[in-house]
C-alpha positions in Angstrom: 122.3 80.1 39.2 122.3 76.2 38.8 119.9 74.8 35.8 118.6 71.4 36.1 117.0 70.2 33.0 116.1 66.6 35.0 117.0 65.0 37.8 119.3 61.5 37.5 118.8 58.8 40.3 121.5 55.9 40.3 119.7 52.9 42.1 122.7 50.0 42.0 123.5 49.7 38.1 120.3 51.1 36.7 119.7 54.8 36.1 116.5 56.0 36.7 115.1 60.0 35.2 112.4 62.0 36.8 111.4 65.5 35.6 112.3 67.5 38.3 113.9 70.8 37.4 115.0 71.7 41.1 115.1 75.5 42.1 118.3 77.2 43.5 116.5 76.8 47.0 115.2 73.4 46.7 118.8 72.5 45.6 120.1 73.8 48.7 117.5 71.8 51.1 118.1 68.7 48.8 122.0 69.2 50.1 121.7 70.1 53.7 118.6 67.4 54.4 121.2 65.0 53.3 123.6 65.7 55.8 120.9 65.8 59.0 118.3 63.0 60.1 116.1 65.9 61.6 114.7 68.6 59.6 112.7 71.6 60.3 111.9 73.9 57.1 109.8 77.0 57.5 108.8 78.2 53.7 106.4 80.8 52.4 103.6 80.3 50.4 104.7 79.1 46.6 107.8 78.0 47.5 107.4 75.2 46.2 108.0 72.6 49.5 105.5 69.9 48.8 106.9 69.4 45.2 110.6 69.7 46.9 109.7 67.0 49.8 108.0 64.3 47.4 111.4 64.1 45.2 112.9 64.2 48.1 111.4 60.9 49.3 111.0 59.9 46.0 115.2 60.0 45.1 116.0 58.4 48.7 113.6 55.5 48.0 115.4 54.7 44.7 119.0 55.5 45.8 118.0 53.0 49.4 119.8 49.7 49.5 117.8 48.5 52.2 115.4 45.3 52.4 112.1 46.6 51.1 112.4 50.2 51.4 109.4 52.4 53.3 108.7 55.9 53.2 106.0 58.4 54.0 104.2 61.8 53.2 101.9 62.6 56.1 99.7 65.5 55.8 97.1 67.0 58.1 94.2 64.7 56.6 94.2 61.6 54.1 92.2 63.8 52.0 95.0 67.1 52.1 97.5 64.5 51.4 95.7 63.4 48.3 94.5 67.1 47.1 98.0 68.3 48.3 100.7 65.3 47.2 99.2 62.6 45.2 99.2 64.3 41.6 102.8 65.5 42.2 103.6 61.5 43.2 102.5 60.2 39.8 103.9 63.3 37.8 107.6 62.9 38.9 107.9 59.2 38.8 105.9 59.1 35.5 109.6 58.3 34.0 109.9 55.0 35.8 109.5 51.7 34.1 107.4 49.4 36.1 106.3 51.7 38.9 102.8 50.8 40.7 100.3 53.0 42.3 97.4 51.8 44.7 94.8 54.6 44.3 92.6 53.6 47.5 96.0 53.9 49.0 97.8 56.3 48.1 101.0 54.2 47.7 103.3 54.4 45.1 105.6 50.9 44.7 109.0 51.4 42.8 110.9 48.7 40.9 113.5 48.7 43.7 111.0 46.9 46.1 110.4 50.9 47.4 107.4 52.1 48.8 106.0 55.8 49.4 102.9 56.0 51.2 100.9 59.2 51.7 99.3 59.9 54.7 97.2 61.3 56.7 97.7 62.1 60.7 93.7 62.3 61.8 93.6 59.0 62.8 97.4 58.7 64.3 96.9 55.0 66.0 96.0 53.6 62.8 99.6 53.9 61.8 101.7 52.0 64.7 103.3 49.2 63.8 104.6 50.4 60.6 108.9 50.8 60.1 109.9 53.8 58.3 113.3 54.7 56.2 112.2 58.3 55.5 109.4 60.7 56.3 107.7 63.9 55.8 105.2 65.5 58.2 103.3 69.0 56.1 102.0 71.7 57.8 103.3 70.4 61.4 101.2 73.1 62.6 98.1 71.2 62.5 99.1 67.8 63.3 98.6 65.9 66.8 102.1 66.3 69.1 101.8 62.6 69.8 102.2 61.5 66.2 105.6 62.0 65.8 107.0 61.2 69.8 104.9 58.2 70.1 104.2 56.4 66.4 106.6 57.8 63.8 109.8 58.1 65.9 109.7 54.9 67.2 108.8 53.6 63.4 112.0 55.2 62.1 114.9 53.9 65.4 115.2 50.5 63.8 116.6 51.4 60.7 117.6 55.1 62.1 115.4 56.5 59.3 114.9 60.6 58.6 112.3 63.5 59.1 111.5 66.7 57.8 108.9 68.7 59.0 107.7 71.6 56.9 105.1 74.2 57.0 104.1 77.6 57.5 104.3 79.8 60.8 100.6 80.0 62.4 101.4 81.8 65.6 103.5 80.3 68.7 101.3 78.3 70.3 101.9 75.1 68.6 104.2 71.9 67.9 105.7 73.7 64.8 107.2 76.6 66.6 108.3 74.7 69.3 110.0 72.5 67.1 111.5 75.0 65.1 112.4 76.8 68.7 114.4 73.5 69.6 116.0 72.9 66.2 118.0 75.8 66.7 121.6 75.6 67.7 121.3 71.8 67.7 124.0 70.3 65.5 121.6 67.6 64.8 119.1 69.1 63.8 118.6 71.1 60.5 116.5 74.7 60.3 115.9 76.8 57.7 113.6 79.8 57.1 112.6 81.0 53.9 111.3 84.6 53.8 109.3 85.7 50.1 111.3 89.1 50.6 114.1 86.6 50.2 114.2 83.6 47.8 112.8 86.3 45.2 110.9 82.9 43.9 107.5 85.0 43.7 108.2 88.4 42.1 107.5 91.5 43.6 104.4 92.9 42.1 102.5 89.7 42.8 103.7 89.8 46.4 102.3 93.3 46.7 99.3 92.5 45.0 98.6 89.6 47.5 99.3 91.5 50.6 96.9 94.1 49.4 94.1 91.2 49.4 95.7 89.4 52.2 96.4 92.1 54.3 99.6 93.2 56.7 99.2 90.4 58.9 97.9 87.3 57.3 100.9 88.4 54.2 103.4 88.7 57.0 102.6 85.0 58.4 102.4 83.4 55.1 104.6 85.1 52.4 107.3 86.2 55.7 107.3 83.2 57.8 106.4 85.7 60.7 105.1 83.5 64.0 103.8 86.8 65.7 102.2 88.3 62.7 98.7 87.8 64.3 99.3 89.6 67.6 99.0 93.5 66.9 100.8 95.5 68.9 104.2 93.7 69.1 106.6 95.7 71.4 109.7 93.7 70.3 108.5 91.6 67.7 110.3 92.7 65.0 113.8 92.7 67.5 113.1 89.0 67.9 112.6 88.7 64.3 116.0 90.5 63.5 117.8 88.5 66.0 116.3 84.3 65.7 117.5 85.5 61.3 120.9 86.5 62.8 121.0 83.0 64.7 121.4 84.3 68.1 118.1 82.5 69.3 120.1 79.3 69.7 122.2 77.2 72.5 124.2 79.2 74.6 126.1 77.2 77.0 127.2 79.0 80.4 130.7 79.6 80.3 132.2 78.5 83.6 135.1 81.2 83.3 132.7 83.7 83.8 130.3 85.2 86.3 126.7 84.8 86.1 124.4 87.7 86.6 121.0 88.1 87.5 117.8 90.4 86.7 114.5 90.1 88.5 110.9 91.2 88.7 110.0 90.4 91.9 106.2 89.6 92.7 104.8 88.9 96.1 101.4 86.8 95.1 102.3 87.0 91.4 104.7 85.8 89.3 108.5 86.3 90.0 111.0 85.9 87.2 114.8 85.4 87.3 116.6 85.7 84.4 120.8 84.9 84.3 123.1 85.8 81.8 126.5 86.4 81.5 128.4 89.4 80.1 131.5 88.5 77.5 132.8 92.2 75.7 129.4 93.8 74.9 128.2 90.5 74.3 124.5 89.6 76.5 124.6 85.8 76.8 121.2 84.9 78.6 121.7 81.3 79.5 118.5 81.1 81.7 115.3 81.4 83.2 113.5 80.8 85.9 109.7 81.7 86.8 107.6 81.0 89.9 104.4 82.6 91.8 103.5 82.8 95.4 107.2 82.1 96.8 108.8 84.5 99.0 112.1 85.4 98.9 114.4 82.0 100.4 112.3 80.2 97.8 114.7 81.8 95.0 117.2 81.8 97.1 117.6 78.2 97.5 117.0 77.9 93.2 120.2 79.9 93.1 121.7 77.8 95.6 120.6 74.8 93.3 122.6 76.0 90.1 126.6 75.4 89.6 127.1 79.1 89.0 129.6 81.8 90.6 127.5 84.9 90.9 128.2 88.6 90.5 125.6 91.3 90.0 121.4 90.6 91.0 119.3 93.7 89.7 116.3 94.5 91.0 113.1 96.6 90.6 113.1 99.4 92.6 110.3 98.6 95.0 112.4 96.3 96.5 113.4 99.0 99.0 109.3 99.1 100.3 108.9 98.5 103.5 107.6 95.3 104.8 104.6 96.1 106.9 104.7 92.7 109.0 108.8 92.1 109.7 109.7 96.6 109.0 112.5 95.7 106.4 112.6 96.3 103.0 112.6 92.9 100.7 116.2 94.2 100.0 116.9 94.0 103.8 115.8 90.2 103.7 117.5 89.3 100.9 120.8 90.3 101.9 120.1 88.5 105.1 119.5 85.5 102.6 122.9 86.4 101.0 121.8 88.1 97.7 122.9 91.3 97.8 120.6 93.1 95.2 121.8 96.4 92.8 118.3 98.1 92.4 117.7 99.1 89.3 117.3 103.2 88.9 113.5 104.2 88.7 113.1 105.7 84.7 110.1 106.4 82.4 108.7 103.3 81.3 109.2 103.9 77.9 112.9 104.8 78.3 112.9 101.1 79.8 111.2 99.8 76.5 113.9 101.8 74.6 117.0 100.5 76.9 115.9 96.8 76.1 115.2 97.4 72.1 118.6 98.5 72.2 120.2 95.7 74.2 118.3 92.6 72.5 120.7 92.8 69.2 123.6 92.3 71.7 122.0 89.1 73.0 122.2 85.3 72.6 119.5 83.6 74.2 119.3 79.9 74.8 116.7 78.2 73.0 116.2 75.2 75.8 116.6 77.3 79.0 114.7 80.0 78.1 111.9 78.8 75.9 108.9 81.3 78.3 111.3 84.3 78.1 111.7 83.8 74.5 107.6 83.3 73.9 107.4 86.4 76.3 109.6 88.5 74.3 107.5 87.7 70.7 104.2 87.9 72.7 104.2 91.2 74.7 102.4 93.8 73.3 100.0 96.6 73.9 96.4 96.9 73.0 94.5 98.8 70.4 92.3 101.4 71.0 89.6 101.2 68.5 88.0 104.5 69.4 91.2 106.4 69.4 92.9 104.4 66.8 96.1 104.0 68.4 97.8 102.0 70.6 98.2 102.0 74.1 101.6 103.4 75.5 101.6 101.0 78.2 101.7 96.9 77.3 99.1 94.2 78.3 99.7 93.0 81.8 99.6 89.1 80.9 101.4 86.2 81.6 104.7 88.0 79.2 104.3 90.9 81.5 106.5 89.2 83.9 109.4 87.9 82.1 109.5 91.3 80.0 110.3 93.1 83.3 113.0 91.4 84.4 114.3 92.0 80.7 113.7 95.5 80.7 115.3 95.9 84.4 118.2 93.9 83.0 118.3 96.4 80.1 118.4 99.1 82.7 121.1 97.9 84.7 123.5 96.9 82.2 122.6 101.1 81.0 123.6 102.5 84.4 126.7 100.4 84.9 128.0 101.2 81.9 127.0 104.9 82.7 128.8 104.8 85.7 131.4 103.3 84.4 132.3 106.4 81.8 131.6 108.8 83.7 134.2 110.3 86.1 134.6 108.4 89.8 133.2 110.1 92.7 133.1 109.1 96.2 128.9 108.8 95.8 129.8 106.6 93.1 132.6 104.2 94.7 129.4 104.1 97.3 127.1 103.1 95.1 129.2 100.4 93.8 129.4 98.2 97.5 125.4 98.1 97.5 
């Protein structure tokens, strides 16, 4: 492990100290925020970001050779920046010869002609008009979307400045997990998770004593960086989680060598949803998505016609071969009329469904821009607690996930009897099935 006793800033000829004895961890962000203008760092309580971030900004202001140097800390509220940042801002440049602070401020001036401003993002127009070389945004979370697309991007494109945003997960529905969605597999952009269970920076007995006060959830989203922590009943949260740590929620560009593939759940006044992905060894590449509701069947058809892809299975529920009351043809009927020529998924226990696509998730890559709902879907669907029975129900929610979870699970399904098929010895019943 690397010991820092102090941290050394070369400004031009002059040497300046500051008393920061940088952690393993923070070491390692210090190293890889360098090399990326965009940052997105996801850090469990005590981990010690806020005192990472303000050296941060603290050794780029000194090391800057620009004209009059400008950087920012922007918390939540002026006042969580002060309560949060300020007493760390004076601590760690308290080794600086003629260093300045404005109090009323916030603003710390350095003998370079640098400046670090803390503030806060409740009153977001009060900052336009202001250039920026560097900033932090804390506890994205909680923070106005238009603050950073509208006022602090535009205040860092004329001198190409950074950003790091950092905070803690606090559910999905937000610009921090968005962000942190579209950070990954972007070679511009750097991400980085830290889990309690993992940095080892708190030690274990006071991580079990807090989740005895905290409790499973709130210790999960805090201490394990766990976006779903708050939604009981998760029926493949923990699959997502195992997967986005192995880095397979990321870009996954289609492959043009390869056929695309198809799995719906077909709605007639609800929600359809078309998932495609492409097979490569036992590889699941899932490369996009596509949801609509109240469109009949040549609406999709035309979406496939739309997309630059050469096509090979479509799997379908099996009510597609119900009877049409109005025309007397199945759905399946029509669509192969409209040139889709459907595989219908076999009819199993629901649960074996929720089994087949437990299993088949760790074999797949997802794309993180594509297939942002199917993603949220995944991490979202879950079944309800029964407070009088104290269990679960065995069946999920029917919600907005509901949808995109089916064609997932009849995806699952399909893959399962293909592969099946494709063991077991050939049959004439089976060379039949195989022309459907």
């Amino acid at each position: 492990m690397t010991t820092i006793t102090e941290t050394v800033i070369n400004s031009g000829t002059i040497q300046y100290k500051i008393p920061y004895y940088p952690r393993e961890k923070q070491i390692e962000l210090h190293f890889n925020m360098k090399k990326y203008r965009w940052s997105v760092l996801v850090c469990h309580r005590r981990f010690g970001k806020t005192v990472c971030m303000i050296n941060h900004l603290l050794m780029s202001a000194l090391r800057s050779t620009n004209k009059a140097p400008r950087y920012a800390y922007i918390a939540p509220t002026f006042k969580q920046a002060k309560s949060i940042a300020w007493d760390y801002m004076k601590q760690y440049t308290s080794l600086i010869p003629g260093v300045k602070f404005n109090e009323t401020e916030l603003r710390c001036d350095l003998p370079n002609g640098a400046r670090i401003t803390l503030l806060g993002s409740e009153n977001s127009d009060g900052l336009r008009g202001i250039y920026l070389d560097g900033c932090v945004i804390d506890e994205y979370a909680n923070v106005q979307g238009k603050l950073f697309t509208e006022i602090i991007r535009p205040a860092l494109s004329d001198r190409k400045g950074w950003c790091v945003f950092i905070g803690t997960p606090q559910g999905t529905n937000n610009n921090f997990y968005e962000l942190f969605q579209h950070a990954q597999g972007d070679k511009q952009w750097f991400h980085y998770k830290a889990k309690a269970s993992q940095t080892n920076i708190v030690d274990q007995s006071e991580l079990e004593a807090a989740k005895k006060v905290m409790g499973e959830k709130k210790y999960l989203q805090e201490f394990e960086c766990d976006w779903i922590a708050n939604i009981e009943g998760a029926v493949y949260g923990d699959t997502i989680t195992k997967i986005e740590d192995a880095k397979q929620l990321t870009r996954v560009p289609y492959d043009p060598s390869l056929p695309v593939s198809t799995a719906w759940d077909l709605g007639v006044s609800d929600h359809s949803a078309v998932i495609f992905f492409q097979q490569m060894g036992r590889a699941i590449n899932i490369i996009d998505y596509y949801e609509e509701r109240g469109q009949g069947l040549p609406h999709y058809v035309q979406m496939l016609q739309t997309k630059d892809y050469v096509y090979k299975d479509h799997f379908a529920p099996h009510d597609i071969e119900v009877t049409d009351f109005g025309n007397g043809k199945t759905r399946r009927e029509v669509a192969y009329q409209l040139g889709i020529n459907f595989k219908v998924v076999p009819k199993i226990p629901f649960e074996d469904g929720i089994h087949a696509t437990t299993m088949l998730l760790p074999r797949c890559w997802i794309d993180t821009d594509h297939c942002k709902k199917l993603i949220d879907a995944l991490r979202h669907y879950h079944r309800k607690f029964i407070d009088k029975n104290r269990m679960f129900r065995s069946k999920p929610v029917h919600d907005w996930s509901s949808h995109a979870c089916d064609a997932m699970r009849y995806l699952a399904v399909g893959i399962q009897e293909i592969n099946t098929r494709q063991s077991a010895p050939q049959s004439v019943a089976d060379s039949e099935y195989k022309i459907i």
